[in-house]
Steps between C-alpha positions, in 0.01 A plus 500: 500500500432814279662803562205735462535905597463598858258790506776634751776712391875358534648593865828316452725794704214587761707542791432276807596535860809261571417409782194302451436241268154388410371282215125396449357161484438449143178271537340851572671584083400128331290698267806690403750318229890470588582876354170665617597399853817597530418858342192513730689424787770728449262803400294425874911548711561095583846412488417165371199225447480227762405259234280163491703201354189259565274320396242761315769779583674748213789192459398162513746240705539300228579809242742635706744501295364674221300733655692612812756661305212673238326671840861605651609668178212681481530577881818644453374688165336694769819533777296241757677249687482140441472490886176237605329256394163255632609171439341138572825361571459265752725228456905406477431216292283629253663595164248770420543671813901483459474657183277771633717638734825406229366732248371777765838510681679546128280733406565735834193431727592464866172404655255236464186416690509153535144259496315469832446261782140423653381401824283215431269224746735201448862663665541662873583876445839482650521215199451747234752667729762286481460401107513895428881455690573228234340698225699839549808299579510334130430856335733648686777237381255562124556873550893523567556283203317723246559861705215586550224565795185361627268751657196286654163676530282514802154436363161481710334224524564133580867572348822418643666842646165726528558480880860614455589304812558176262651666236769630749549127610583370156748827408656442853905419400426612136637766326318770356742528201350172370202444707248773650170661597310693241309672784156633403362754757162465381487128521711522842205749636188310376615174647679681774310800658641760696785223576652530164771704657632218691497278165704799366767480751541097491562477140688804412846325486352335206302757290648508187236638269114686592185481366308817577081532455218634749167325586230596701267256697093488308206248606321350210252272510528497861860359480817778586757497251791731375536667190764673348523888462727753331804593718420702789124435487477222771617391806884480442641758734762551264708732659559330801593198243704711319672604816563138638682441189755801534509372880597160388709631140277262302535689143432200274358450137086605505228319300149708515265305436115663352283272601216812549253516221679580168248385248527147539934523436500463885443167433707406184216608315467753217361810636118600448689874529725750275842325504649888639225472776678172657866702448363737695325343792827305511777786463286697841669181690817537343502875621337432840783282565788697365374786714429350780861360503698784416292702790569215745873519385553884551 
């Protein structure tokens, strides 16, 4: 990658609350080269990127050992953490995957999100179930060996964990030091309704990392479907979220993730809009979360 100039001016001793540490998905940055990123990032208050190491993401799998060490120097160029990374590591036999989470764990990262598991017609649901124990079990082993953590999303849809419930099952007897919840609030509320509290409470011995965002509820076409906002703009009661997790003493590694209109970078995309309009629109979440945090924490 090129190491063009970021139209944003060098923040590397901006001063960030200790007690909170929040990195942004960098899918929302792809238009952004290793350096640009990181300087981007920093200037906008993140402590770190949550980075893709996929395929189509800023590092490739298979160049992982080139490139993961190019994007953490210039991470640390900028005083961000190597701290998380989105990962399609999926199995404990496959050598690409090993050396994934070989090179990450050298290089400092702690998390990974590891690849999905479906629901599908051909297996029972308690099937899926039971294969997720298996699954979790062998990265868990995976995880010990190399040092490093899993943090397993909760994603709407016909996905594995989106009704929380199952995703406890397969965590049950695991620990969160190598194997864990990365618990989305907005996925956990669209797929959960005004029951996500109880989701909250089942799987909070296993939250090890968050992915914060806000959606509201449209109709299109006839059809109801959510779409993402801007912190603070939809339906996430975040202060009584924000709340629980004092309650509870969950203070874990954040990923915000944009997914709001941004020009198309939403998306992966490169943005129809003034690269300092997207910093902006994304730096208002940074601040509505430090905030809100630090008020909650008084």
């Amino acid at each position: 990658m090129t190491n063009s100039k970021s139209p944003l001016t060098t923040s590397r001793n901006s001063e960030r609350p200790k007690d909170l540490n929040i990195s942004i998905f960098s899918k929302h940055l792809k238009f952004l080269d290793y350096n640009s990123m990181s300087e981007a990032v920093a200037e906008m208050g993140f402590n770190g990127i949550d980075l893709t190491l996929r395929s189509g993401g800023h590092v490739l799998p298979e160049r992982v050992q080139d490139d993961l060490p190019m994007v953490t120097e210039a991470m640390k160029a900028f005083n961000l953490e190597p701290n998380m990374i989105c990962s399609s590591v999926k199995d404990a036999n496959n050598p690409e995957h090993l050396k994934v989470l070989e090179v990450a764990s050298n290089l400092g990262y702690k998390y990974y999100r590891p690849d999905l598991l479906t629901y599908t017609e051909e297996e029972a649901v308690l099937e899926v179930v039971e294969n997720a124990k298996i699954y979790f079990s062998s990265l868990e082993k995976l995880n010990e060996k190399f040092g490093i953590t899993a943090s397993y999303i909760n994603l709407p849809g016909q996905f594995y964990g989106s009704s929380i419930w199952d995703l406890q099952q397969g965590l049950e007897g695991l620990s969160p030091k190598f194997i864990g919840s990365q618990y989305d609030i907005a996925h956990a509320s669209i797929e959960g309704g005004t029951n996500w509290e109880i989701g909250l409470k089942l799987i909070k011995p296993h939250i090890n990392t968050l992915v914060i965002k806000d959606y509201i509820w449209t109709k299109k076409n006839g059809q109801w479907q959510f779409e993402y906002t801007p912190l603070g703009e939809g339906v996430i009661d975040f202060k009584k979220y924000f709340n629980l997790l004092k309650a509870y003493n969950i203070n874990v590694p954040i990923s915000i993730h944009t997914e709001y209109d941004l020009g198309g970078a939403e998306s992966g995309g490169n943005p129809t809009i003034e690269h300092k309009e997207v910093f902006k629109r994304i730096k208002k979440d940074v601040t509505f979360l430090r905030e809100l945090w630090e008020d909650i924490h008084q």
